[in-house]
C-alpha positions in Angstrom: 85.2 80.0 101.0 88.0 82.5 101.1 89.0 84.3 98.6 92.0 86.0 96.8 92.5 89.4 94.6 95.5 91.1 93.0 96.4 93.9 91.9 99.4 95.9 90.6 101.7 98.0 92.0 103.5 101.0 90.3 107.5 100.5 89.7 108.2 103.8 92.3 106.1 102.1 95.1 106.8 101.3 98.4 104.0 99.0 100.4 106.1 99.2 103.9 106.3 103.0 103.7 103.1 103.6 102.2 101.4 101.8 105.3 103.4 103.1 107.6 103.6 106.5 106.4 102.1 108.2 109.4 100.0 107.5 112.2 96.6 106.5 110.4 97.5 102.7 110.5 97.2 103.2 114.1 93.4 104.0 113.2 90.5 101.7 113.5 89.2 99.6 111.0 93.0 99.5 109.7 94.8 96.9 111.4 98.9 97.0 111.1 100.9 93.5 111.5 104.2 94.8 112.2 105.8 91.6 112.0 104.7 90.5 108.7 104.0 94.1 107.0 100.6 93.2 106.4 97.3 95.7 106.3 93.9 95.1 107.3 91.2 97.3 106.6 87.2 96.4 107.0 85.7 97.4 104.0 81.8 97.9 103.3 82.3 95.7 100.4 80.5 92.5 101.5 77.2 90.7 100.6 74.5 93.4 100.8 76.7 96.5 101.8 77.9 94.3 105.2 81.1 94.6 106.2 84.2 92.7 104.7 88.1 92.2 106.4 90.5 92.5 104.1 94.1 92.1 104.7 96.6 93.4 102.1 100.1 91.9 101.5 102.9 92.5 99.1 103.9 89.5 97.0 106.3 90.2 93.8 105.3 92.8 91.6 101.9 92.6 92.8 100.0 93.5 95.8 97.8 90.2 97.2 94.0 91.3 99.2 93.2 88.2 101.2 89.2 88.2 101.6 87.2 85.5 104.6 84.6 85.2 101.7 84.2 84.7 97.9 81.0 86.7 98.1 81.9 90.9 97.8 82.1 94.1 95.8 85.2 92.9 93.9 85.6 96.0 91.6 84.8 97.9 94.8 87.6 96.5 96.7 89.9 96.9 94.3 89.1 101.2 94.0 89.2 101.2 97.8 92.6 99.6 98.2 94.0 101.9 94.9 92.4 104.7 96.7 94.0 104.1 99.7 97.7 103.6 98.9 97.3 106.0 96.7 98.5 103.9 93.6 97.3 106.4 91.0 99.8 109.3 92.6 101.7 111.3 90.5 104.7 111.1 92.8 107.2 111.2 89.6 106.8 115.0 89.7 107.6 114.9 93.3 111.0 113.3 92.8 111.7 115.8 90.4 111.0 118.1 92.2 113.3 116.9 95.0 116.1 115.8 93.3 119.4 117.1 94.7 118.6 117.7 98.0 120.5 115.2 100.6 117.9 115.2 103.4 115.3 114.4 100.7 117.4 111.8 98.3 116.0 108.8 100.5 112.5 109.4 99.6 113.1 108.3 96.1 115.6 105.7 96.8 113.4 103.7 99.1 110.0 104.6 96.7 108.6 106.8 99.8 106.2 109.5 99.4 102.7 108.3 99.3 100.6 109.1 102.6 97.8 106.1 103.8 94.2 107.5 103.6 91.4 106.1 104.1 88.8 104.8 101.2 86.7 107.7 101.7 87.4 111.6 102.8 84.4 111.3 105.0 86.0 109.1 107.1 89.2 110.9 107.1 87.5 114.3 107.8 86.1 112.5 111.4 90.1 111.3 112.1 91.3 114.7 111.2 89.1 116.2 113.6 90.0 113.5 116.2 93.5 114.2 116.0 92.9 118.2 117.0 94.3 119.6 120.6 95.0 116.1 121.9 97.6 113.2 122.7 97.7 110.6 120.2 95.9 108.2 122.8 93.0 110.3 122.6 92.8 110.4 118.9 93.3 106.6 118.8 90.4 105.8 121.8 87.9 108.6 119.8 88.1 106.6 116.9 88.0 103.3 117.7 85.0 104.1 120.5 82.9 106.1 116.4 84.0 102.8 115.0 82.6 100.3 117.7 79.7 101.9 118.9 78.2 103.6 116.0 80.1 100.9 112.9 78.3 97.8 111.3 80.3 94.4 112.6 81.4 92.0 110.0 79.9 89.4 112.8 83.5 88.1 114.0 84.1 91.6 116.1 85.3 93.5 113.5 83.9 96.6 112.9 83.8 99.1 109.8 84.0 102.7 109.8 80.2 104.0 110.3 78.3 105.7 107.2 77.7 109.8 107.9 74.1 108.6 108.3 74.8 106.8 111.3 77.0 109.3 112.8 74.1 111.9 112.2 71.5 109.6 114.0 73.9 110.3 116.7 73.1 113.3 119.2 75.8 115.7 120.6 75.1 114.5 123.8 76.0 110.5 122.7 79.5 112.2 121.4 80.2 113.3 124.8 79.0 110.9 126.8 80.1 107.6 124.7 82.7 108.6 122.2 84.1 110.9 124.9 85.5 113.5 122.4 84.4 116.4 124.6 84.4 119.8 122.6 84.3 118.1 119.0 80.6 116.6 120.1 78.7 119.2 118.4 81.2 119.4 115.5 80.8 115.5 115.1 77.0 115.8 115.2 76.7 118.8 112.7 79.4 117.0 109.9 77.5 114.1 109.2 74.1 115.8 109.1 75.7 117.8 106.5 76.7 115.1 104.6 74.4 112.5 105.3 72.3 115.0 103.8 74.6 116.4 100.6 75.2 119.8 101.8 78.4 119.2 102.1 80.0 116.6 99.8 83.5 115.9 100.2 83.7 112.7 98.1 83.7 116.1 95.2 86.8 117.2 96.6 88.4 115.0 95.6 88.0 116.1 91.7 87.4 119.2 92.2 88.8 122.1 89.8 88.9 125.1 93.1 92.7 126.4 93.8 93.9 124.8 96.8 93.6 128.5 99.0 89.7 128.0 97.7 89.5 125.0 98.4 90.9 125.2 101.7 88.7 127.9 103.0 85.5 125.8 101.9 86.8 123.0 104.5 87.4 125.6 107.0 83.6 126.7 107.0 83.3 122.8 108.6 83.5 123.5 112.3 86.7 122.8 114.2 88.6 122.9 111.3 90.8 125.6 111.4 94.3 125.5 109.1 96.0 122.4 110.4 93.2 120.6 110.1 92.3 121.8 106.3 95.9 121.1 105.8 95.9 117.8 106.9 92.6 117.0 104.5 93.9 118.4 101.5 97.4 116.6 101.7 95.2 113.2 101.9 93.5 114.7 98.9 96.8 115.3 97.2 97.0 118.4 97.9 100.3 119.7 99.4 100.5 123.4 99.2 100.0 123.7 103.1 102.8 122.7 105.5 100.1 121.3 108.4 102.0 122.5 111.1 101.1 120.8 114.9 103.3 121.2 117.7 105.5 117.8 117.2 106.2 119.0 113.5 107.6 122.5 115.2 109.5 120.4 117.2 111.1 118.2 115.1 111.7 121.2 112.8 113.3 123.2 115.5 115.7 120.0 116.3 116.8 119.4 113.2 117.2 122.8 111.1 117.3 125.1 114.2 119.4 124.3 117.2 116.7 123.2 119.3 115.5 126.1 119.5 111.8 127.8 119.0 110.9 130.3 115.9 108.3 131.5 114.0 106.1 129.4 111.2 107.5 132.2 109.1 110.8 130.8 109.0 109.7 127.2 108.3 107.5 128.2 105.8 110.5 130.3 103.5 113.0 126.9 104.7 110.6 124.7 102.4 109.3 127.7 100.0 111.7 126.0 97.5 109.3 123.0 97.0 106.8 125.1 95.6 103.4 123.2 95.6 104.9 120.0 97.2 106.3 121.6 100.1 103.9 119.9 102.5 105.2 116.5 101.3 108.8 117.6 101.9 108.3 119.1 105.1 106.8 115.6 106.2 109.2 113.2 104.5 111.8 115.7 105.8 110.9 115.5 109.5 110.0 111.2 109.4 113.2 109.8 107.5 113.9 107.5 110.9 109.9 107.3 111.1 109.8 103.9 109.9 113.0 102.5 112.1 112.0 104.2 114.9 108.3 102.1 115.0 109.1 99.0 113.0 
């Protein structure tokens, strides 16, 4: 029989901007309505380990996890979907932080702030690196082909983000000819030996005590991730000392503070300098304030 779980939400919470907060609901297993605001994410919380659907949807003061079955990892579930909307965020500190500056006075005002990951950094280490030197398209294709071809089905064609041990059975020649991701193959192949294996165990990063510059460099040993990438990890760890600079956040920089025209990351980085170790949070909300009109 189906089921039903709860749980709260924090007073400075917003479920419709947490979702849709940037482009990971666009990411296999997460599943966007856009109609109804709802999220669905496949979880690894069913009978046995076996993958589970679970939508989310706000109701009240509460946020509602609709689940096909009454047999799962309830106290599982309900850490994944904290984890994920990032429920536990201090984002007080980055409304005080931000107080008094008009471009940034509608982050607070609509609850904003909080950026979708996924429930484990594994799994948003492989969509970081899918998201490297490539149209969006491609990042979307690369991870729903990991997803399909190398996930465990929930038997109703559903399919849940694959364990590193499955991605490391996986050869570099299966990257390039089936996941088609082309240079990352070897990259792919060589991250989830390392942590199928605990080499490298980025589930610790999440708690871990190294300054962020420390920190940073310790992703950067993974291969293909150079500072955007690290960047982009370490704000989905809470970590937003870096400004994760790609081409369309240049862009929409140089529109709005620069005349349209080009200049160097020097000059963006002294604009938001101000924001001290929030400055990659500002930077984003900064740039996406018609993010959410312009896609839903």
């Amino acid at each position: 029989m189906p089921a039903t779980l709860y749980i709260e939400k924090p007073e400075t919470f917003s479920f419709r901007h947490t979702i849709c907060s940037h482009g990971w609901y666009d990411l296999a297993p997460f599943e966007i309505d856009r109609e109804n605001f709802s999220l669905t994410y496949v979880f690894a919380r069913g009978p046995k380990g076996n993958p589970i659907a679970g939508t989310i949807v706000e109701e009240g003061a509460k946020l509602r996890i609709d689940l096909p079955t009454s047999k799962f990892d309830e106290a599982g579930i309900l850490r994944d979907v904290a984890h994920v909307l990032r429920l536990d965020d201090d984002i007080d500190h980055f409304y005080e932080t931000i107080a008094g500056h008009e471009r940034l006075a509608w982050v607070a005002e609509k609850s904003a702030g909080r950026l979708l990951r996924s429930p484990t950094v594994f799994e948003d280490l492989v969509k970081t690196l899918c998201t490297t030197n490539c149209s969006w398209s491609l990042t979307k294709k690369m991870v729903e082909n990991i997803v399909s071809k190398l996930g465990e089905t929930d038997g109703k064609c559903r399919y849940a983000f694959p364990t590193a041990e499955a991605m490391a059975a996986a050869d570099e020649d299966f990257y390039r000819s089936e996941i088609r991701c082309g240079y990352r193959s070897p990259f792919f192949a060589e991250l989830a030996g390392k942590v199928s294996s605990g080499e490298v165990q980025p589930e610790l990063w999440l708690t871990s005590d190294l300054p962020t510059p420390e920190l940073k460099n310790e992703i950067k040993q993974l291969k293909g991730f150079g500072d955007y990438a690290a960047e982009n990890l370490l704000k989905l760890l809470g970590r937003y000392d870096g400004l994760t600079l790609d081409s369309w956040l240049r862009a929409r920089f140089y529109a709005t503070h620069n005349r349209d025209k080009k200049c160097d990351d020097k000059k963006i980085e002294r604009h938001y300098a101000k924001f001290g170790k929030w400055k990659g949070l500002a930077i984003w909300c900064d740039m996406t304030e018609t993010w959410f009109d312009e896609r839903f």
